[in-house]
C-alpha positions as CSV (number, residue, x, y, z in Angstrom):
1,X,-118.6,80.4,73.7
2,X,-121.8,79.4,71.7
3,X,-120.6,77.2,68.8
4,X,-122.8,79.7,66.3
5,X,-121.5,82.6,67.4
6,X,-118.0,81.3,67.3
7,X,-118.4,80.1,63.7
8,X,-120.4,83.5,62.6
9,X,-117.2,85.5,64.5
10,X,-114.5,83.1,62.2
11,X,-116.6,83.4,59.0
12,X,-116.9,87.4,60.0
13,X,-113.2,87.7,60.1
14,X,-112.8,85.6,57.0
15,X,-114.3,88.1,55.0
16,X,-112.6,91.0,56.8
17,X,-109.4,90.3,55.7
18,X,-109.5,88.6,52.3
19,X,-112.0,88.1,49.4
20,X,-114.4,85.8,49.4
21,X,-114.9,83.0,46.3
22,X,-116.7,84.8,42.9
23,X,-118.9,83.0,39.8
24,X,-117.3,81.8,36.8
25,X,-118.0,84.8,35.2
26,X,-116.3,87.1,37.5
27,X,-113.8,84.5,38.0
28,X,-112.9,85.0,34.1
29,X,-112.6,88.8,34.3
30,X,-110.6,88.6,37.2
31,X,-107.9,86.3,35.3
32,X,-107.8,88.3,32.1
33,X,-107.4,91.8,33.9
34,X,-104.6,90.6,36.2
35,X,-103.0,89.1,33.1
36,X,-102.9,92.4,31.6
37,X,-102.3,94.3,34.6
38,X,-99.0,91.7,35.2
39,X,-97.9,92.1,31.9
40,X,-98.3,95.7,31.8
41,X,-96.8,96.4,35.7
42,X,-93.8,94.4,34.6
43,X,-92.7,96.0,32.1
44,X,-93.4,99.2,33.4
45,X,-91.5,99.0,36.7
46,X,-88.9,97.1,35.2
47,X,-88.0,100.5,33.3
48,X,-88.6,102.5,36.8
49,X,-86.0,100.2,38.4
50,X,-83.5,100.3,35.2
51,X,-83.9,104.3,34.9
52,X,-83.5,105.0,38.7
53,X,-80.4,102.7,39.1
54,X,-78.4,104.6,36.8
55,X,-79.0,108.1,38.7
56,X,-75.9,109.3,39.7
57,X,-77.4,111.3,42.3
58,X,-78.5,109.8,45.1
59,X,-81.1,111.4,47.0
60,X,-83.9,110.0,49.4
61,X,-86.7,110.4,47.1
62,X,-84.6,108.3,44.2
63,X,-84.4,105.7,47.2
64,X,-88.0,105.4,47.5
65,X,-89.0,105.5,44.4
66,X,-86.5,102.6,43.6
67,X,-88.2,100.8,46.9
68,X,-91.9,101.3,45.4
69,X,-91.0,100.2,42.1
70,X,-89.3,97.4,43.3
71,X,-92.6,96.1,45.6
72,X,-94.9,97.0,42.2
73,X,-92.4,94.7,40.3
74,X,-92.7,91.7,42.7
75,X,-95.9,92.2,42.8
76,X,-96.8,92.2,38.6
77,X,-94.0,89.5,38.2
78,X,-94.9,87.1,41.3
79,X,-98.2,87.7,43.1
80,X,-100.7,88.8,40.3
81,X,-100.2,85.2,38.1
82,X,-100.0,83.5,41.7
83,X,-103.2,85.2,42.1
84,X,-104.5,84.5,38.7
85,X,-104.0,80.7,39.5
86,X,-105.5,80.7,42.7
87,X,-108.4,82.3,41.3
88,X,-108.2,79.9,38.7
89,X,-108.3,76.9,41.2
90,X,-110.4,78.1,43.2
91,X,-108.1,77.9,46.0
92,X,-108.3,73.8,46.0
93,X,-104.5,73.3,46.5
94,X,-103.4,70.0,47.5
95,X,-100.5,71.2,49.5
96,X,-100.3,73.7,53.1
97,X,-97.3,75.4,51.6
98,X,-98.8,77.0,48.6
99,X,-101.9,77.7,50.8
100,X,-99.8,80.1,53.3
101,X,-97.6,81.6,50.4
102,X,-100.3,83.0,48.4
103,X,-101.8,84.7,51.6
104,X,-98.2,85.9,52.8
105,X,-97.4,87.6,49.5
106,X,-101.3,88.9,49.3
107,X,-101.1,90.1,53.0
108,X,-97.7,91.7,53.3
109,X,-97.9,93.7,50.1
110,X,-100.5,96.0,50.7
111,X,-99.0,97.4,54.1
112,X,-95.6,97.6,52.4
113,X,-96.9,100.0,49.9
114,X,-98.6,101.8,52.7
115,X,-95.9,101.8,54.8
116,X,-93.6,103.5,51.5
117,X,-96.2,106.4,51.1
118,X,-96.1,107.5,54.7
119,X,-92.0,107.3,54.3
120,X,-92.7,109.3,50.7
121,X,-94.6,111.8,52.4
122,X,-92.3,112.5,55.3
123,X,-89.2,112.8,53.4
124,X,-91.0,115.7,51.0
125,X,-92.0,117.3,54.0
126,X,-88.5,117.3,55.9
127,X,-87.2,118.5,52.5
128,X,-89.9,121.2,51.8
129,X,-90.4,122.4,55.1
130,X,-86.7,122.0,56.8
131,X,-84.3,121.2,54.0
132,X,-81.6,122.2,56.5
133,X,-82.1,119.6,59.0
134,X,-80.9,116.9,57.1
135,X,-82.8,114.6,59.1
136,X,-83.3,111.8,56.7
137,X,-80.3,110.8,54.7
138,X,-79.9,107.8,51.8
139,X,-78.4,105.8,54.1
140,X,-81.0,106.0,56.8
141,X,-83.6,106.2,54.0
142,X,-82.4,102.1,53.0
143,X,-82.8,101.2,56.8
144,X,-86.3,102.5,56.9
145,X,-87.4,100.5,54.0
146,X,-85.5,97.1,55.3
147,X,-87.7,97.9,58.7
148,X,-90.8,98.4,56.6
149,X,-90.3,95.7,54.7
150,X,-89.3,93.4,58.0
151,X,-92.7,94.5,59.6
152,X,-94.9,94.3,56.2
153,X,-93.7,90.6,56.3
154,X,-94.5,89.8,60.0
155,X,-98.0,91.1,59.0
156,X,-97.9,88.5,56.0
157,X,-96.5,85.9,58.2
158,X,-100.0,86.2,60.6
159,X,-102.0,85.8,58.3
160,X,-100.5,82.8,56.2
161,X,-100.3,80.8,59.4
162,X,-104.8,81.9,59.7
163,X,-104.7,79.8,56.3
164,X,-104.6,76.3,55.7
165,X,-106.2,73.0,53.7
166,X,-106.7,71.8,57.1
167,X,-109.4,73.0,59.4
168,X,-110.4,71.9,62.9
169,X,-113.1,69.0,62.6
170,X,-115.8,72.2,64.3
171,X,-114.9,74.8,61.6
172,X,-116.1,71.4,58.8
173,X,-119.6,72.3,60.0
174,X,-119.9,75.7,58.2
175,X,-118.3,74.5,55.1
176,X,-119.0,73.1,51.9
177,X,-117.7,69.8,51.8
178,X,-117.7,68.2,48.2
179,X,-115.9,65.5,47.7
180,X,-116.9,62.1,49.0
181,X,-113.7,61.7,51.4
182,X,-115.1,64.5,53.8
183,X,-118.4,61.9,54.5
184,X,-116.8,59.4,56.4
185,X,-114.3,61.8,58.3
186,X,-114.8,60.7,62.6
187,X,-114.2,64.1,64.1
188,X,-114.0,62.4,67.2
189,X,-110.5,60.6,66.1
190,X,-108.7,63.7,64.1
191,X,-107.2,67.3,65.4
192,X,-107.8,68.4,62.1
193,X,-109.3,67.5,58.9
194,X,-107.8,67.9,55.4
195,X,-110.2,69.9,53.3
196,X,-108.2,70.4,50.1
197,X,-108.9,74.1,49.8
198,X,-107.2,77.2,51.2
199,X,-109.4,78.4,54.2
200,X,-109.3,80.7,57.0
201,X,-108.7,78.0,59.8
202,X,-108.1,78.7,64.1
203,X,-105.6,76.2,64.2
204,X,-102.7,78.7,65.2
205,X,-104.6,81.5,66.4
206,X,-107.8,81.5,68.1
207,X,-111.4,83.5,67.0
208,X,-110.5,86.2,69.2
209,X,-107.1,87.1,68.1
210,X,-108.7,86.4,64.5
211,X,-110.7,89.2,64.9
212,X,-108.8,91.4,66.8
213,X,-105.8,90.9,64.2
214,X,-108.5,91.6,61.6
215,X,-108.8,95.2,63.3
216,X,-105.3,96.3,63.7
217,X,-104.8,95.3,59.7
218,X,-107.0,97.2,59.0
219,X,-106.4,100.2,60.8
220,X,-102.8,100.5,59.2
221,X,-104.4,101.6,55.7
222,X,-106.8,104.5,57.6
223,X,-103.4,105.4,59.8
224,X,-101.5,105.9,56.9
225,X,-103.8,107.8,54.4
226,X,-104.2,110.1,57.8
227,X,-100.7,110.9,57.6
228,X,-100.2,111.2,54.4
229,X,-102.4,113.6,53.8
230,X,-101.9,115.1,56.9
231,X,-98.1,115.8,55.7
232,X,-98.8,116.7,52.2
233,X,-101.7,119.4,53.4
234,X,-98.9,121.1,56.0
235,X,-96.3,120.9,52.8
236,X,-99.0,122.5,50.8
237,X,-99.4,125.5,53.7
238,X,-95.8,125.9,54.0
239,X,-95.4,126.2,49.9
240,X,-98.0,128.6,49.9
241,X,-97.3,131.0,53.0
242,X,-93.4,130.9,51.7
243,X,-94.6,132.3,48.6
244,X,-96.7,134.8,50.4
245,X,-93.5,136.1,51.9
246,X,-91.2,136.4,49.1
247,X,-93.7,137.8,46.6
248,X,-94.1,140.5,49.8
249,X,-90.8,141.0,49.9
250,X,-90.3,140.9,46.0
251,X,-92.8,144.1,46.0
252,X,-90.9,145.9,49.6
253,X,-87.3,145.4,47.5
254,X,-88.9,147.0,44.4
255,X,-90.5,149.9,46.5
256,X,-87.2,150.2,48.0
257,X,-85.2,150.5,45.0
258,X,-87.3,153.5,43.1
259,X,-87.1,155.4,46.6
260,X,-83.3,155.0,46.7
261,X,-83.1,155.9,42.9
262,X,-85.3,158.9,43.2
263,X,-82.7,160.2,46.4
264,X,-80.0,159.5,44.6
265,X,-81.6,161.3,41.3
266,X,-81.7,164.4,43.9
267,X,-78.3,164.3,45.3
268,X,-76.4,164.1,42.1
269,X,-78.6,167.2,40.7
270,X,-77.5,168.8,43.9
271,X,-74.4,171.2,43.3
272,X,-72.8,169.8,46.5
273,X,-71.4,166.6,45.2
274,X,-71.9,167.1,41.4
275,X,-69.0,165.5,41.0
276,X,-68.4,162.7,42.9
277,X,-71.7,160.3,42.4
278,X,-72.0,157.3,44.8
279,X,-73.3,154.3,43.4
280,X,-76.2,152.5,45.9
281,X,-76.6,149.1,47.0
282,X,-80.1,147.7,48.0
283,X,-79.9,144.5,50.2
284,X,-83.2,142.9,51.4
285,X,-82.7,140.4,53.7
286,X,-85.4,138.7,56.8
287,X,-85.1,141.4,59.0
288,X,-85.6,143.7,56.7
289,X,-84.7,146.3,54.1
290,X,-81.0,147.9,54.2
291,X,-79.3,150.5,51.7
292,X,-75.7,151.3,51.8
293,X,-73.3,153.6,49.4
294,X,-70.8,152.0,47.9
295,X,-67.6,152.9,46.1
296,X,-67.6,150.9,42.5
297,X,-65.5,147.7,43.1
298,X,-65.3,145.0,40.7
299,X,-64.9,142.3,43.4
300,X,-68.2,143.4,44.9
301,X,-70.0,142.9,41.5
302,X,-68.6,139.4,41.7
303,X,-70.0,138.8,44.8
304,X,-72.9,140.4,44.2
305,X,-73.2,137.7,41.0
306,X,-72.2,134.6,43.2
307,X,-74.7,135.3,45.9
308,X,-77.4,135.4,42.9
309,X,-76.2,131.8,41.3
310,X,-76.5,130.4,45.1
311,X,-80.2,132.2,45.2
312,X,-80.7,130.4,41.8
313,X,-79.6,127.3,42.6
314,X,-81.3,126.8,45.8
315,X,-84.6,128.2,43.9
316,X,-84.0,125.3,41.9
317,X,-83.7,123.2,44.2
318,X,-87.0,123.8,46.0
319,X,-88.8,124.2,42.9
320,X,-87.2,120.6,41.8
321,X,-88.9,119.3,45.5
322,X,-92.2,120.9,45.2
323,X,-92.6,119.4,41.8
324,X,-91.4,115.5,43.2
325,X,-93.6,116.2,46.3
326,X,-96.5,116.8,43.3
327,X,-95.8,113.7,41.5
328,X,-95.7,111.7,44.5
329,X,-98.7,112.9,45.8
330,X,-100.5,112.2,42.8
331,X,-99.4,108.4,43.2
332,X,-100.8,108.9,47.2
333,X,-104.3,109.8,46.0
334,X,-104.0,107.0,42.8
335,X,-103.3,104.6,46.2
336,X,-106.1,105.6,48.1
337,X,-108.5,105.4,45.1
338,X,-107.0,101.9,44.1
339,X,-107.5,100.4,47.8
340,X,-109.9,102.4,49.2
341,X,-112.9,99.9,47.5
342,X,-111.5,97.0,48.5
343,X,-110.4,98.1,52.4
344,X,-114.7,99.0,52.7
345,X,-115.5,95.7,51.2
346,X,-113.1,93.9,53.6
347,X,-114.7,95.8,56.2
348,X,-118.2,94.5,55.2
349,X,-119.0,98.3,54.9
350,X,-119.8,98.0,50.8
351,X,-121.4,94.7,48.8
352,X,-118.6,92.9,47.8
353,X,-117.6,92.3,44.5
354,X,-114.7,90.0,43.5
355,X,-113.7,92.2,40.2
356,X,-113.7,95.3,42.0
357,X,-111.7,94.3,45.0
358,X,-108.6,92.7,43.0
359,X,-108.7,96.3,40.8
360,X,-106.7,97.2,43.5
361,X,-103.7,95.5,41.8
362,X,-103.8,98.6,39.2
363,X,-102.2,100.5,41.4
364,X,-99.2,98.5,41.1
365,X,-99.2,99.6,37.3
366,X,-99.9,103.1,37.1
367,X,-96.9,104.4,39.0
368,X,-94.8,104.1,35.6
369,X,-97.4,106.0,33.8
370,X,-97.5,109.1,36.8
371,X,-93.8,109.2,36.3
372,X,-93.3,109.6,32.7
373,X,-96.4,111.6,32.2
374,X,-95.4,114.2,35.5
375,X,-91.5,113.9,35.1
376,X,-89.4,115.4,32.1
377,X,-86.1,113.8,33.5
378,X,-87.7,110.6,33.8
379,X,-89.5,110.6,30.0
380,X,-85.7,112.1,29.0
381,X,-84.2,108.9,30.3
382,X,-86.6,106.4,28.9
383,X,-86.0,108.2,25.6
384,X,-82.6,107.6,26.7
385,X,-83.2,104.0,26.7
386,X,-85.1,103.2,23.9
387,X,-82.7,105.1,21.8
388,X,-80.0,102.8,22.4
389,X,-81.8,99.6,22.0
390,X,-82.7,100.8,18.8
391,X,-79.5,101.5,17.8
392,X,-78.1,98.1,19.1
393,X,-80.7,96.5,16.3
């Protein structure tokens, strides 16, 4: 392969993958708005986790929740000042290690908070659209985020070992070398040369698998935001065809009922059976609609009033989903608009521009906000909180 081409395909799948160095300037803004952002996404998910841990009820979506807030708090707490630093240094680290941290923590946490909105999205739908199944349970819910998380770090791993402060002596040739050491480097005599800054580097993993790997990473934020929204578009169909259905059958129960008043208006005027009224029962069910006379019975009153508390309930209870299926999809589209800028600009599809591409890190913060702001239980609990710190001072 043509040295150029090889170096033009390495430099290519540099960019494609992470950012490239900024000015001063943009350098600056980039520090101060990841301060805030850590600062802010700290404290933030920190309340999440708290609130969520002391749920009695365990459900799948509490699960997840606790799993995103978790990855948004390791993320404020560890890789925003990480990344502040780096930006600070410039990536000139003396050390490998450091090198191939940074780009592990960088590289696995955006597919693991993919990876969480796909799970999101299919446990509102199995709940929505077949809450009978019972299909994904807490349990099964903690192994899927232990896989996720497994495979989010295998991702990280590939890409901190494409990283290094050493390069092969051919890869020296398209960089900047500024300090005085690099002049008298024999590239005859070395493997690999110590650069003393964090660079993409082929000494693990060729060109080729560079760029092929540089593909498949990306392709896991397009797969997901297709399912996503593939799943939340067939909940939305289901929500709305169900209540089709029951407002249809709200107004064939109600047609029902005036009919079977208005015959049984007619048989008591009738001289026939004056005297001994029947009371009538109206029961509308899937297949259809069903009357029936009944003798008065206490114990079928009580039935009658225990099989509307179970309606109630489970009315409830699929209102209760719809409305955490809302929330979370708000976060899905605040996920898509957070990353979306920076997955184009890795993709050399949009100019790149450092401050715009680490915004991506407000996504990490926000999630707090959606929840207080869309979830009365949630803001009740943080009152909760707050109200007995307060009284402990």
């Amino acid at each position: 392969m043509n040295k150029n081409v090889t170096m033009e395909n390495q430099s290519n799948c540099t960019a494609g993958i992470l950012p490239q160095a900024g000015s001063d300037f943009e350098n600056i803004g980039v520090m101060c708005m990841l301060s805030v952002f850590s600062v802010m996404g700290t404290f933030g998910n920190g309340l999440v986790i708290y609130v969520y841990s002391k749920k009695r009820d365990k459900l799948t979506s509490n699960v997840f929740i606790m799993g995103l807030a978790l990855t948004d708090f390791t993320t404020s707490l560890l890789i925003m000042p990480y990344t502040v630093v780096f930006t600070f240094l410039e990536e000139k680290v003396l050390f490998d290690i450091p090198c191939k941290i940074f780009y592990f923590l960088v590289t696995s946490n955006v597919p693991l908070s993919a990876f969480i909105m796909v799970a999101i999205a299919v446990d509102r739908y199995l709940c929505i659209c077949h809450p009978f199944l019972h299909l994904l349970t807490v349990p099964r819910a903690k192994i899927i985020l232990l896989l996720q998380l497994v495979f989010a770090g295998i991702l990280g791993l590939i890409t901190a070992l494409m990283h290094s402060v050493y390069a092969l002596p051919e890869e020296l040739l398209d960089l900047d070398l500024e300090y005085p050491y690099h002049k008298n480097i024999s590239f005859a005599e070395c493997e690999s040369v110590y650069t003393g800054t964090c660079k993409h580097t082929s000494r693990v993993f060729s060109v080729e698998f560079n760029l092929f790997y540089q593909k498949v990473y990306s392709s896991f934020f397009l797969i997901s935001l297709l399912l996503v929204f593939t799943l939340y578009i067939m909940i939305y169909r289901y929500v709305t065809s169900r209540r089709a259905k029951r407002q249809k059958q709200k107004n064939a129960k109600q047609f029902s009922t005036t009919m079977v008043q208005t015959e049984a208006s007619q048989i008591d005027n009738s001289k026939d059976i004056h005297d001994h009224p029947h009371p009538t029962k109206v029961e509308v069910n899937e297949n259809g609609v069903s009357t029936t006379l009944l003798p008065p019975d206490h114990q079928e009153e009580q039935v009658r009033r225990q099989r509307k508390s179970v309606r109630e309930k489970r009315d409830h209870n699929a209102l209760a989903n719809i409305k955490t299926a809302l929330m979370l999809f708000v976060v899905a589209v605040v996920f898509v608009i957070a990353y979306l800028p920076p997955w184009l600009m890795a993709l050399m599809v949009v100019q790149y521009v450092k401050f715009v591409f680490y915004s991506y890190f407000v996504y990490n913060v926000v999630n707090p906000f959606i929840y207080a702001f869309m979830n009365p239980t949630f803001r009740t609990d943080l009152t909760k909180v707050f109200g007995k710190c307060f009284k402990k001072k």
